[in-house]
C-alpha positions as CSV (number, residue, x, y, z in Angstrom):
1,X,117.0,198.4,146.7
2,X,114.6,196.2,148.5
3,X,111.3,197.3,147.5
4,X,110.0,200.1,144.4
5,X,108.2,202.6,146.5
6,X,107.3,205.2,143.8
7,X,106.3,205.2,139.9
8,X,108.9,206.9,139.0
9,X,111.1,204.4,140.4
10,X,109.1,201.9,138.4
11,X,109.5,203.7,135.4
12,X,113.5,203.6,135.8
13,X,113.1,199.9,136.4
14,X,111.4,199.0,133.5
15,X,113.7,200.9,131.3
16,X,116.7,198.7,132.9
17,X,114.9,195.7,132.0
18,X,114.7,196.7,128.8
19,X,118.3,197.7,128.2
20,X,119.5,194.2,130.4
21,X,117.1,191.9,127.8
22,X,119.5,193.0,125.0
23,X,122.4,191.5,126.9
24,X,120.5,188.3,128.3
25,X,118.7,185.2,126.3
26,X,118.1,182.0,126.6
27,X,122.3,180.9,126.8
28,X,123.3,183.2,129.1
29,X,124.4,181.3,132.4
30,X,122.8,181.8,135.2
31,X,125.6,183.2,137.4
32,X,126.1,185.9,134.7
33,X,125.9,189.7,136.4
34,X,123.2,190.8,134.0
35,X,121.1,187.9,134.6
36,X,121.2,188.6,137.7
37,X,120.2,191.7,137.9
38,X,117.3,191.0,135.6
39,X,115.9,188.5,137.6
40,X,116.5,190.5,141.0
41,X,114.6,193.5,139.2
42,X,112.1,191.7,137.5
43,X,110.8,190.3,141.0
44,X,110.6,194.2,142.2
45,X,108.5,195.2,138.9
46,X,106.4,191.6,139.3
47,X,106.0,192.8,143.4
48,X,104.9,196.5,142.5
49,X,103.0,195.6,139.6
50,X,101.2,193.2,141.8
51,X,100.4,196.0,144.8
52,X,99.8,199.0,142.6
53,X,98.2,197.7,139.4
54,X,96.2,194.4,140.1
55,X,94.6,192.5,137.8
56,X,91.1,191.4,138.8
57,X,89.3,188.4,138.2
58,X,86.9,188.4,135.0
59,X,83.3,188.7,135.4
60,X,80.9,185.8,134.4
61,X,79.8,187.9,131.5
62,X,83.4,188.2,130.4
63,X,84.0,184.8,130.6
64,X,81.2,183.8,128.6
65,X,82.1,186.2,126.2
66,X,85.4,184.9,125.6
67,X,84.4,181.5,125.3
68,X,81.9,182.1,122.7
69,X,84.0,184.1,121.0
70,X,86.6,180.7,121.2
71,X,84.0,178.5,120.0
72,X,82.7,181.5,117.2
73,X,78.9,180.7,118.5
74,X,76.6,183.7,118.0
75,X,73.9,184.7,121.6
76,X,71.4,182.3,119.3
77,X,73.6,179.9,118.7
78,X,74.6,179.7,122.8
79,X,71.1,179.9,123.4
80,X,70.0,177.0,121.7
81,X,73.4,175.1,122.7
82,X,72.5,175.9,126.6
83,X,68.8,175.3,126.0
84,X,67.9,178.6,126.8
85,X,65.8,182.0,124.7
86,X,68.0,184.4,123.3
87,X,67.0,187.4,125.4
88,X,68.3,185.0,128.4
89,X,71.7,184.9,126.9
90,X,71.5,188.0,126.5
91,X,70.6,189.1,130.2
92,X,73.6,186.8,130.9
93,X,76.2,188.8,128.9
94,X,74.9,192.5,130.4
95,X,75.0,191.2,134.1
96,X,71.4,191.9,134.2
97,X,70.6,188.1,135.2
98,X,72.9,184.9,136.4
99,X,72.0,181.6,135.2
100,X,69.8,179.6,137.7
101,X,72.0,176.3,138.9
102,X,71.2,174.0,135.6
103,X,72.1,176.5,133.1
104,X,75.3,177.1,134.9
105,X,75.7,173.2,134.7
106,X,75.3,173.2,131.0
107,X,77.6,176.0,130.3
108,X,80.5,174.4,132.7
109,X,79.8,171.1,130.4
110,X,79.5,172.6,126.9
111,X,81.4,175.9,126.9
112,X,84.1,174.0,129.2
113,X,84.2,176.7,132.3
114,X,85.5,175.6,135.6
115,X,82.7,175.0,138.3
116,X,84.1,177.2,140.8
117,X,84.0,180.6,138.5
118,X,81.0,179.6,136.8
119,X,79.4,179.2,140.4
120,X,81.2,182.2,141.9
121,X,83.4,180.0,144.4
């Protein structure tokens, strides 16, 4: 097998996985037939999973949610940390709005995202 074409192929896959982790960890030598085979199928579930069920990007309003939710600040608590009202912040988290170019700069400084996703690069 070069390639899963089909979920129910999948499924079988991912049971094998399961059963071969019982006979593998972290001592088992690499030229070991069940290692093997776990890292040959694993590469076919990782190649499927990667054509049938990929995971997008976040969103700008998910990423700002996770970081406050990191930094446990409440929308008035970003809102006066960005230097911005609260019905901004909250625009910003419904999508309803972007940030203009030096609101983005103070989130990439104080809520520490990259540049490039907080500028849609």
């Amino acid at each position: 097998m070069t390639k899963i074409n089909n979920e129910h192929e999948f499924e079988v896959a991912i049971k094998r996985i399961e059963e071969l982790l019982k006979l593998v960890d972290n001592d088992t030598p690499p030229t070991d037939k069940n290692d093997i085979e776990l890292d040959f199928i694993s590469n076919l579930v990782a190649d499927y999973e990667e054509e049938n069920y990929p995971i997008e990007a976040p969103t700008l309003p998910e990423i700002i949610k996770l970081r406050m939710y990191e930094m446990n600040l409440t929308q008035i608590e970003l809102s006066e940390l960005i230097g911005v009202s609260p019905s901004c912040v909250s625009e910003y988290l419904s999508g309803k709005s972007k940030p203009t170019l030096k609101v983005a700069s103070e989130m990439i400084r104080k809520l520490n995202i990259d540049a490039s996703i907080m500028l849609g690069v």
